[in-house]
C-alpha positions as CSV (number, residue, x, y, z in Angstrom):
1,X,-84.9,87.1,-8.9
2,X,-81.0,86.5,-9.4
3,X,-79.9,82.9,-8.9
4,X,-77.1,85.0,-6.1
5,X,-80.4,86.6,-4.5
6,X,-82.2,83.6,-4.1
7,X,-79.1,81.6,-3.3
8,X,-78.5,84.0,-0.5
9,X,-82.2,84.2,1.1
10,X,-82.2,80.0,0.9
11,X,-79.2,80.1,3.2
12,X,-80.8,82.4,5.3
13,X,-84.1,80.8,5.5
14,X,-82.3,77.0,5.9
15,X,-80.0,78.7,8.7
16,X,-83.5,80.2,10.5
17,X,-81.5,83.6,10.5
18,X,-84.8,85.9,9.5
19,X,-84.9,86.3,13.8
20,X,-81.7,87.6,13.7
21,X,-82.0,89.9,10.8
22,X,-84.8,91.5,12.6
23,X,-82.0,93.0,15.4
24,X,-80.6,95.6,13.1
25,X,-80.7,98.5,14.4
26,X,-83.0,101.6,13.5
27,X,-82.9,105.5,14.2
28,X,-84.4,108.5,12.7
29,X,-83.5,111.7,12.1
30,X,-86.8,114.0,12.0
31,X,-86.1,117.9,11.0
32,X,-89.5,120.0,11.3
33,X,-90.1,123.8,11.6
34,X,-91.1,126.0,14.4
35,X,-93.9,127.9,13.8
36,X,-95.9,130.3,15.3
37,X,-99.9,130.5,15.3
38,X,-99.9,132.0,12.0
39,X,-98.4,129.3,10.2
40,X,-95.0,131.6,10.2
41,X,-91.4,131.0,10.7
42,X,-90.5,131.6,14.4
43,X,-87.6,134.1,15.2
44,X,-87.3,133.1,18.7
45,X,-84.3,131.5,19.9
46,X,-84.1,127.7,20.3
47,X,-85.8,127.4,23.8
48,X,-83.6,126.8,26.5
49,X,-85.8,124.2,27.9
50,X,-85.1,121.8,25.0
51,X,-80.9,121.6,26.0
52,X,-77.8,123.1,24.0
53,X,-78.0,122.2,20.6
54,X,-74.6,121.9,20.2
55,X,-74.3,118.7,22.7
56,X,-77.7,117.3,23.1
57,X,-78.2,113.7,22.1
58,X,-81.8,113.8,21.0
59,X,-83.0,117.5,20.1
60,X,-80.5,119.4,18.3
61,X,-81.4,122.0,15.4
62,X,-80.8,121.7,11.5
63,X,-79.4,124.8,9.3
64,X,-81.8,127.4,11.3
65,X,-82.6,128.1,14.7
66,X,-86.6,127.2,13.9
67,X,-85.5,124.1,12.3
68,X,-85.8,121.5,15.2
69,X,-84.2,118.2,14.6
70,X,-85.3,115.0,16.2
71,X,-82.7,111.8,16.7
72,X,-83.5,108.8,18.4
73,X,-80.9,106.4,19.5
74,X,-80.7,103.1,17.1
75,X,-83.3,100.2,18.3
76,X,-83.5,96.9,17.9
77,X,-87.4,97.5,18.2
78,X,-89.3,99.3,15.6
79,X,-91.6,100.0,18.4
80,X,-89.2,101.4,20.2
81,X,-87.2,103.6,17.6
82,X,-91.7,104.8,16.9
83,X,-91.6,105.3,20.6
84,X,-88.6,107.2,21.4
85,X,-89.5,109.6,18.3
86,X,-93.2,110.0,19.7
87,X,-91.6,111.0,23.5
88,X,-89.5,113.5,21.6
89,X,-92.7,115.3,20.6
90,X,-94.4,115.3,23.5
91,X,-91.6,116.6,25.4
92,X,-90.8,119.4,23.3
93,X,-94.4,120.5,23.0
94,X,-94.6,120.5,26.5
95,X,-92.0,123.1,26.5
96,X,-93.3,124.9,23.7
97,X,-95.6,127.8,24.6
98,X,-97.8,129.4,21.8
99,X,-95.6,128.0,18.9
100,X,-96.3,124.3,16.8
101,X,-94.2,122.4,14.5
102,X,-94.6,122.2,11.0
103,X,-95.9,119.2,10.1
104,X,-94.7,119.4,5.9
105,X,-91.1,118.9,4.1
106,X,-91.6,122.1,1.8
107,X,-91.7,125.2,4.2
108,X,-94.4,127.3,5.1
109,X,-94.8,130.9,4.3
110,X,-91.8,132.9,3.8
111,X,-91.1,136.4,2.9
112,X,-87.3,135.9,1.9
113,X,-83.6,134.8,3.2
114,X,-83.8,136.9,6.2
115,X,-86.7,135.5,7.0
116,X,-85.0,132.7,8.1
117,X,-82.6,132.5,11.2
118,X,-79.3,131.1,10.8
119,X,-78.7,128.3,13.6
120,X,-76.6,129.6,16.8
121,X,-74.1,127.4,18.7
122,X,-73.0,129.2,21.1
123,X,-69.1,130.9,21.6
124,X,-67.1,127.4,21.0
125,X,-65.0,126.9,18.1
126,X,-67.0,124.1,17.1
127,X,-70.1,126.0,17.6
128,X,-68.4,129.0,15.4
129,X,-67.9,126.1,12.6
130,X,-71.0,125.2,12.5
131,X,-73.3,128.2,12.5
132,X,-70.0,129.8,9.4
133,X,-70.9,126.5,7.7
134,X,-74.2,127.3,7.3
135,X,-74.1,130.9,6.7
136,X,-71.8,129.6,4.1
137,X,-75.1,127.2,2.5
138,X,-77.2,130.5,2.4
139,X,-74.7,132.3,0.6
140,X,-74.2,129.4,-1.5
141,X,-77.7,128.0,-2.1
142,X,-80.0,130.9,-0.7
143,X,-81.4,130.4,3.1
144,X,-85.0,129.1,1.0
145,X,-83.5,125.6,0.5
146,X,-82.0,125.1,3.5
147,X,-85.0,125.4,5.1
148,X,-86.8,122.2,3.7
149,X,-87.4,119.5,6.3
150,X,-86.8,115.4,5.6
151,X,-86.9,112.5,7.1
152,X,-83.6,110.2,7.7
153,X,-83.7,106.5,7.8
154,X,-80.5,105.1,10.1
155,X,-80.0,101.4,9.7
156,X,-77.1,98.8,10.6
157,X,-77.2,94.8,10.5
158,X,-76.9,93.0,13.6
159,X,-72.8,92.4,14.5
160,X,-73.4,89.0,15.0
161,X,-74.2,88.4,11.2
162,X,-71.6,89.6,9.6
163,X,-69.1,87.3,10.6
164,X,-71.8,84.3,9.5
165,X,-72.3,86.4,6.0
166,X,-68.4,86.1,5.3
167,X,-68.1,82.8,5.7
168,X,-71.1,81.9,4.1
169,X,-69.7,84.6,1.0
170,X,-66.6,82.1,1.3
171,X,-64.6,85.5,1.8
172,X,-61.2,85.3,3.9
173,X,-59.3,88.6,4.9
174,X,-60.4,91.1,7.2
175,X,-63.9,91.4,8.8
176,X,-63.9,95.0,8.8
177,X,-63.3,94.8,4.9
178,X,-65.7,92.9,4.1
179,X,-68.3,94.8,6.4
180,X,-67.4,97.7,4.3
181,X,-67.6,96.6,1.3
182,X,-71.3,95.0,2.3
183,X,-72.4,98.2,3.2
184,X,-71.1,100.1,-0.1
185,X,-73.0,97.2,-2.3
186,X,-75.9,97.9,-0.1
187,X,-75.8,101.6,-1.1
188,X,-75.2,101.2,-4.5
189,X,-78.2,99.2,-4.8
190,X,-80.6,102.2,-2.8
191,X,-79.5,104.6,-5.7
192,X,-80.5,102.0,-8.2
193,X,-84.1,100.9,-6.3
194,X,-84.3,104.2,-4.0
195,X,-87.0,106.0,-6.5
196,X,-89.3,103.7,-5.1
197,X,-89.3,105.2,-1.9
198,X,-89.7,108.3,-3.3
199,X,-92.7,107.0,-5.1
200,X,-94.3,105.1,-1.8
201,X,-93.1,108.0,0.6
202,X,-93.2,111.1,-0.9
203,X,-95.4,113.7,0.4
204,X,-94.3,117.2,-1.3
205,X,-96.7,117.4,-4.6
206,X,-96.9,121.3,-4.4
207,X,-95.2,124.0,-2.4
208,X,-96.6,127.7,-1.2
209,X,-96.5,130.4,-3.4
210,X,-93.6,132.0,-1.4
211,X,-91.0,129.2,-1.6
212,X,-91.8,129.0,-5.4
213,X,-91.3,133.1,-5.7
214,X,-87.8,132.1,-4.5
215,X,-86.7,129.5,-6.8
216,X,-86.1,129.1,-10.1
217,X,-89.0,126.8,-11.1
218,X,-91.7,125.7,-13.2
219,X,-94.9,124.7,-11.7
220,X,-98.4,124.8,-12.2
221,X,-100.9,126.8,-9.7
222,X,-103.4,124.7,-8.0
223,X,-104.4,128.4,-6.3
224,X,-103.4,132.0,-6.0
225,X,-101.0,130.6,-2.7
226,X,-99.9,126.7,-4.2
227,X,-98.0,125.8,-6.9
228,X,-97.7,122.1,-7.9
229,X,-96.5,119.7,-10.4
230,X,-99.4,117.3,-11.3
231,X,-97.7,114.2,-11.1
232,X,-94.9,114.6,-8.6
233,X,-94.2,112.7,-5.3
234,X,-91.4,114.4,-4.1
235,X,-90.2,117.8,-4.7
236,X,-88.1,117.9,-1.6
237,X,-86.1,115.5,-3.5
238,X,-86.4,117.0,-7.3
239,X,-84.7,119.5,-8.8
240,X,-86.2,122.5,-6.5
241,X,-84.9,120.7,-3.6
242,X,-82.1,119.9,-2.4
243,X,-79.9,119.6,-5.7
244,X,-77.4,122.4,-6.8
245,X,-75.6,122.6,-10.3
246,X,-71.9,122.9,-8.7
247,X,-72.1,119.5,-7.3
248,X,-73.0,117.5,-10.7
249,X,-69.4,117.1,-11.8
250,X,-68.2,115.7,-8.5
251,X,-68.6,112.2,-9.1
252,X,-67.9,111.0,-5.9
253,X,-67.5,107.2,-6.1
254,X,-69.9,104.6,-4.2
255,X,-67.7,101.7,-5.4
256,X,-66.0,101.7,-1.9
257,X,-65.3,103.4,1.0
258,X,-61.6,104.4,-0.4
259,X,-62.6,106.1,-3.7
260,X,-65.7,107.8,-1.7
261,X,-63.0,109.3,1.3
262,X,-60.8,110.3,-1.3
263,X,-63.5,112.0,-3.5
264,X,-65.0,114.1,-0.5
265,X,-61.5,115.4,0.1
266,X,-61.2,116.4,-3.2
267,X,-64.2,118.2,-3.6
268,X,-63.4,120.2,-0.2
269,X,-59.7,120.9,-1.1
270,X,-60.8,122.3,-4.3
271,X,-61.7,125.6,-5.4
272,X,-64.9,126.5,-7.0
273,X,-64.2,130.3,-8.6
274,X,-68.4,131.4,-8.2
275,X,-67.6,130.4,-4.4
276,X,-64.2,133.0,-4.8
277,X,-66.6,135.8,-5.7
278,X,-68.4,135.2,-2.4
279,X,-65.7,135.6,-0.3
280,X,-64.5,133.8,2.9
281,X,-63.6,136.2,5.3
282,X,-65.0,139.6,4.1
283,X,-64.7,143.0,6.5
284,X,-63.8,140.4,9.5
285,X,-66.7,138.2,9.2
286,X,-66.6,134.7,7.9
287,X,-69.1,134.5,5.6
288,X,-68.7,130.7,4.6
289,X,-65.9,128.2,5.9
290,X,-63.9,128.1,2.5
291,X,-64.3,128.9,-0.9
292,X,-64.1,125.3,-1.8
293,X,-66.6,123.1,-4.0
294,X,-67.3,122.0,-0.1
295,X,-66.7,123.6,2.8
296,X,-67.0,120.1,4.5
297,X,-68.7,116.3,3.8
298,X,-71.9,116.9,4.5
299,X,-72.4,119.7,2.3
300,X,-72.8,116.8,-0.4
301,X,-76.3,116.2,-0.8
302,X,-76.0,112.8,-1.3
303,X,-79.6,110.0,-1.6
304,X,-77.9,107.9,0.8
305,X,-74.7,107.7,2.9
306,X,-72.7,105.3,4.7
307,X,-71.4,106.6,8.1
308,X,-69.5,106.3,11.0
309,X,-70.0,108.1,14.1
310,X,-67.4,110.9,14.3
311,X,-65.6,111.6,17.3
312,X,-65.2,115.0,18.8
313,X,-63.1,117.5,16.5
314,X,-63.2,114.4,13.9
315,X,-63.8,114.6,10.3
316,X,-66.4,112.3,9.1
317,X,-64.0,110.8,6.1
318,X,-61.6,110.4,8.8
319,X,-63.8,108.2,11.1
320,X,-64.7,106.0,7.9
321,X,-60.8,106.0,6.8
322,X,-60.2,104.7,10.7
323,X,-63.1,102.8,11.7
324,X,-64.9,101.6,8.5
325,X,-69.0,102.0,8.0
326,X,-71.0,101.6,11.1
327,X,-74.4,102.4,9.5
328,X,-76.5,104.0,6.7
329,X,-78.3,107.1,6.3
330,X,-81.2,107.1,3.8
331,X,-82.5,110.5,3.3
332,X,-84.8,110.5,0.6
333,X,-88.0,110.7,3.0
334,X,-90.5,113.6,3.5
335,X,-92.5,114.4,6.4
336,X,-95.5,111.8,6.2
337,X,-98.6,114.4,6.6
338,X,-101.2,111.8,7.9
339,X,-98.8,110.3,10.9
340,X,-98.8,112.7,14.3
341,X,-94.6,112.0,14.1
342,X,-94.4,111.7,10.1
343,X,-93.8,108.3,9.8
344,X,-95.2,105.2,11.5
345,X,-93.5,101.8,12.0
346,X,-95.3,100.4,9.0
347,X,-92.6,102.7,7.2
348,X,-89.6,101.9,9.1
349,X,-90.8,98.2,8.7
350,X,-90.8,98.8,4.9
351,X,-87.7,100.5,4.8
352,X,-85.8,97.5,6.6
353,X,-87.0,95.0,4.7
354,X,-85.8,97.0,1.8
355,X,-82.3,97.5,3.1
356,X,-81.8,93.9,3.4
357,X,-83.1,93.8,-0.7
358,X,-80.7,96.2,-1.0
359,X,-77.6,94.4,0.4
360,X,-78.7,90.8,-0.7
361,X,-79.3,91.8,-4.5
362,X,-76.2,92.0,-6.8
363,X,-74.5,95.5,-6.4
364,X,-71.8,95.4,-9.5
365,X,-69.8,98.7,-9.3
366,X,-71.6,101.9,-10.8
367,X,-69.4,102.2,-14.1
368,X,-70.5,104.0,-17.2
369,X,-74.1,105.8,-17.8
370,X,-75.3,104.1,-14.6
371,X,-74.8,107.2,-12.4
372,X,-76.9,109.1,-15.5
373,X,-79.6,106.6,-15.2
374,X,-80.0,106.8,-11.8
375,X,-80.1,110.5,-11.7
376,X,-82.9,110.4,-14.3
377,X,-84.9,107.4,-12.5
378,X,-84.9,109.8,-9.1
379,X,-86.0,113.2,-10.6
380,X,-88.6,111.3,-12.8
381,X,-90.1,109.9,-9.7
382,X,-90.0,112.8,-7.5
383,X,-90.9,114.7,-10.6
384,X,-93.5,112.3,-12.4
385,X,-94.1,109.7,-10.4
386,X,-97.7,108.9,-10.5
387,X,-97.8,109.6,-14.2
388,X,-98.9,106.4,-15.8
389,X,-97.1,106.7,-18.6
390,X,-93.3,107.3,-16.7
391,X,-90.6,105.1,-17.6
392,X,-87.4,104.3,-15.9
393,X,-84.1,102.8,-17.2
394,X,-82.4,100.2,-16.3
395,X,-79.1,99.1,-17.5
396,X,-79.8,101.4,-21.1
397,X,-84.0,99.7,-21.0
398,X,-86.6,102.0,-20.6
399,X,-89.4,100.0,-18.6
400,X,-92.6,101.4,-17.5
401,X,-93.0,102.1,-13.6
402,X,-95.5,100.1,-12.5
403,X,-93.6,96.9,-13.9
404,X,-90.1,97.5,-12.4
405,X,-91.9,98.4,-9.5
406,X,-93.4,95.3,-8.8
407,X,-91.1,93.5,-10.1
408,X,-88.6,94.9,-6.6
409,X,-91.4,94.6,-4.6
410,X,-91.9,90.6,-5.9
411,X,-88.3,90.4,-4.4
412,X,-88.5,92.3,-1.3
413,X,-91.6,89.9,-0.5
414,X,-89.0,86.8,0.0
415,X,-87.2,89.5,2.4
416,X,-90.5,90.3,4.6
417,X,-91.3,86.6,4.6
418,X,-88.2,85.8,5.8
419,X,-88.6,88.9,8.7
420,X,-92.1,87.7,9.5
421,X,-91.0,84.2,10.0
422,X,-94.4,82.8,11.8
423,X,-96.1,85.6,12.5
424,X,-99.1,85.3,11.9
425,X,-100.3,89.0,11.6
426,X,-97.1,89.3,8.9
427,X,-96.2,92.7,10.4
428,X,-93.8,93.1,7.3
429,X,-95.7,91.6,4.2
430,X,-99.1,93.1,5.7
431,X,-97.1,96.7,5.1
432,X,-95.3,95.2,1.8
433,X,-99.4,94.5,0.8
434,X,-100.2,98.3,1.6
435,X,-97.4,99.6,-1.0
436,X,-98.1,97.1,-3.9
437,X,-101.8,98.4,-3.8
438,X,-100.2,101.5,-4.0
439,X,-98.5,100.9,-6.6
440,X,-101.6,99.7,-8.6
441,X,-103.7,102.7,-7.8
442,X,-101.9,105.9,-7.1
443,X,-104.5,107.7,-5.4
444,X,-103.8,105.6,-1.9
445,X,-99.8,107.2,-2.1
446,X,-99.4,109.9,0.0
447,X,-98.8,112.8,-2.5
448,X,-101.8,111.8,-4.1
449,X,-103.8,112.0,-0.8
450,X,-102.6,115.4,-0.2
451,X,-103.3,116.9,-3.5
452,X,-107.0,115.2,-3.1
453,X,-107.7,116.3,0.4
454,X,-106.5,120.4,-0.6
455,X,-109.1,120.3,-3.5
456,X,-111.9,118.6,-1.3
457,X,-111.5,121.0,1.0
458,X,-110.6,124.0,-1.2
459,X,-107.7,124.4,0.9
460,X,-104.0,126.2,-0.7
461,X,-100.9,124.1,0.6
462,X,-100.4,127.1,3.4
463,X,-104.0,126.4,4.9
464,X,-103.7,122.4,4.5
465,X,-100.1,122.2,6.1
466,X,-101.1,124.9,8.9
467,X,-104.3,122.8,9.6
468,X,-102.6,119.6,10.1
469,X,-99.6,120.8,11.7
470,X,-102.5,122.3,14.5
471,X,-104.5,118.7,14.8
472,X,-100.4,117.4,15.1
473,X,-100.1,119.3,18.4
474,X,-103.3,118.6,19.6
475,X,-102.5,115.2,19.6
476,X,-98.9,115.7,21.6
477,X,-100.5,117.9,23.6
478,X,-103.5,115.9,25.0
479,X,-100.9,112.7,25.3
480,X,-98.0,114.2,27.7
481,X,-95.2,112.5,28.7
482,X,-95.1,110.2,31.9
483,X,-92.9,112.2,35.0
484,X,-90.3,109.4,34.5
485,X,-89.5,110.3,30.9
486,X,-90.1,113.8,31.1
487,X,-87.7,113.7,33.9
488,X,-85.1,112.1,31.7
489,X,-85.6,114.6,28.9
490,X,-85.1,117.6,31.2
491,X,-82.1,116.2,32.7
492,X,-80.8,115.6,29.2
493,X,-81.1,119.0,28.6
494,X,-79.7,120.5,31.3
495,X,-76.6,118.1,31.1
496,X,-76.4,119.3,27.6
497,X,-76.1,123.0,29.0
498,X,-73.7,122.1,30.6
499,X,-71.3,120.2,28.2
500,X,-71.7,123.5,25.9
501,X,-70.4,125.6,28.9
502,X,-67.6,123.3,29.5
503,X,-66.9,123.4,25.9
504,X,-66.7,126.8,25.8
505,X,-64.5,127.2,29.3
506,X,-61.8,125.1,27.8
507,X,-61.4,126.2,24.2
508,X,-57.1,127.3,23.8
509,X,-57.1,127.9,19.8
510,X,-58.3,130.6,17.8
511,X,-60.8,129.7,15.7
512,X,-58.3,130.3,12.6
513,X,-56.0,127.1,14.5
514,X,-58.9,125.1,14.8
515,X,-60.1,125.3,11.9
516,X,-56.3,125.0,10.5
517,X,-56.3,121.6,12.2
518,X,-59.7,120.3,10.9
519,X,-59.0,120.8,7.9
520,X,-55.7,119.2,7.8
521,X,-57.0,116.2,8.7
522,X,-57.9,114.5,5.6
């Protein structure tokens, strides 16, 4: 451990602020594909039943109409945030009629771009906006991509220690400053140490045949429907998923919030001339937004980000310029096949504990072959992972997995210790157990299971995802919601319907003004 790392958890541990610590708050962020019985893509609209996704809170839809996404408000509770996520998927199975959601990251069988629906948002300007933005990502990336479902892991410290951070940091100056700058160290230090997630979480080994027939990629067949790559964890997260080549030169900097606002903006006021050829506005149809390396932030597919909830018409640079960072987005994290909601609150219990590694380790600014490093620790993981012979670098050392990994894991253990406190069932080191054995035997990791399971069982990745995404909706199915929260969701819905209406009703700009005065706002 650093002498400023264990400096840092002594304080903690002498000021009995592990309670505390405990508060931060957690959300997710579940996207998962509508299928029908057949294991295909749904064309069907999203279902009325399940609210506007342009205004609802809690079910909303990703880049295509059959691309549900799942939020849960942030929670104190990791029972809660597991709970609120679980209630999501009963309710929306009990409005689902034939159709089940696809329980994988890497999409099931697909016969092409327009076999994928582009999202609808209804008449608004802001709807417009957002279904153009994402035509704009299938013209850019092809529809295939975009249709990959992930995990997001939302975290913030507890208000109430920040204050008791600075002064312990013997920082002066403003609060909000040294918040942000917190949270920037914290997300440096998830792209150094994030492959480990990728490593513990990862649950995309090998794709269908189809997805494969649409990308540029080399694999290995593990049948006449799956290819895979032997050692791989993630390919959600490799180089199949979601990276593109026009965003390797942008550089945006994680060295704080300033350089990072400033780099977005560049990279959506610049040009990009394979983008020109494309066209914006061709025959009177807006094919993509602009023409611009982005058409806006969250085009940049980015490991982690630090956020701030936008306001209505409100640029997300613009709510980080005015209100600094209010919480982080980890998005490395695939479906998790063998949990009914693709994760479980050992995960999120994991992933906190990590966070606070994160932000109490040293986080020096990213300078140099750094970013290079960490590029190449992520896609060997996702790519490699479970090879035993992988190596990682680490400040220009090449150091075999297994020993870097347990030598962050040795360090997150002070965290979880700290989190458990007296607990005697050590809800957070009993989970930080389950990964280090992990780590010593890769068959336990999830990736590893999967792969296992489709040979046992002679099954293609088609077959195996189809027959787990049916057990998935057996189990929402036989548990439905209590009247209470099913009453809650359907109101939810309907007061959705009709903020999009209202919406609608009071739009005065063309769409050309409004998205004039987006844009300007920079």
């Amino acid at each position: 451990m650093t002498s400023r790392f264990q400096e840092r958890l002594r304080w903690i541990h002498d000021a009995d602020l592990g309670p505390l610590l405990t508060c931060g708050r957690k959300g997710i962020e579940k996207e998962c594909l509508r299928v029908i019985p057949t294991g295909d893509i749904t064309h069907t609209p999203h279902p009325r039943a399940l609210g506007s996704a342009l205004t609802h809170p809690d079910i909303t839809t990703d880049y295509s109409e059959a691309l549900l996404e799942f939020r849960t408000p942030p929670c104190a509770d990791v029972e809660n945030t597991v709970g609120f996520l679980e209630d999501i998927h009963r309710y929306v199975y009990g409005c689902l009629e034939d159709e089940i959601l696809w329980a994988a990251s890497m999409p099931c069988r697909l016969y092409g771009d327009d076999d994928i629906p582009i999202a609808q948002y209804g008449c608004s300007n802001v709807g417009k906006m957002k279904h153009i933005y994402r035509r704009g990502l299938g013209y850019r990336y092809g529809r295939a991509m975009q249709a990959i479902a992930g995990v997001h892991f939302n975290y913030s410290l507890p208000e109430a220690f920040w204050p008791v951070y600075q002064y312990q940091e013997g920082e002066s100056g403003s609060l909000r400053d040294f918040v942000d700058r917190s949270y920037f160290g914290l997300v440096r230090n998830i792209q150094r140490y994030g492959w480990l997630v990728l490593y513990l979480f990862g649950a995309s080994p090998a794709v269908c045949r189809s997805f494969v027939g649409l990308r540029d990629a080399d694999f290995e067949p593990l049948d006449p429907e799956t290819f895979y790559a032997p050692f791989a964890t993630s390919l959600r997260m490799s180089d199949i998923g979601y990276k593109n080549k026009s965003q390797r030169g942008l550089d945006i900097s994680y060295n704080g919030l300033s350089e990072y606002v400033a780099g977005l903006c560049r990279a959506i006021e610049t040009p990009y001339a394979p983008y020109r050829e494309i066209g914006v506005k061709v025959d009177g149809e807006y094919r993509q937004l602009n023409d611009h390396i982005l058409q806006i932030e969250n085009e940049y597919y980015g490991f982690v980000r630090p956020k701030q909830v936008a306001r209505s018409g409100e640029r997300p640079t613009l709510a980080l310029q005015r209100r600094g960072v209010q919480y982080v987005e980890l998005r490395a994290l695939d479906l998790g096949f063998f949990h009914p909601s693709g994760l479980d609150a050992g995960e999120i219990r994991f992933l906190e504990a990590f966070m606070l590694f994160c932000l109490f380790t040293e986080s020096p600014p990213l300078t140099g072959e750094e970013p290079r490093e960490i590029e190449h620790n992520q896609l060997a993981v996702a790519r490699h992972g479970r090879d035993p012979h992988v190596t990682l670098q680490e400040r220009g050392i090449s150091r075999p997995f297994a020993e870097f990994a347990l030598d962050v894991c040795g360090r997150i253990e002070a965290i979880c210790a700290l989190l458990d406190g007296a607990a005697p069932e050590r809800p957070y080191g009993s989970i930080l157990d389950r990964q280090r054995a992990a780590i010593h035997d890769p068959s336990l990791l999830p990736s590893a299971r999967m792969l296992a399971e489709m040979r046992q069982r002679g099954e293609s990745f088609f077959a195996f995802a189809l027959r787990l995404s049916e057990e998935q909706a057996g189990y929402f199915r036989d548990r439905p919601l209590s009247k209470e929260r099913a009453a809650y969701f359907a109101e939810a819905a309907e007061a959705s319907l009709a903020k999009q209406a209202e919406i609608e009703h009071t739009d005065d700009l063309s769409f050309e003004e409004y998205l004039e005065r987006y844009y300007a706002n920079c």
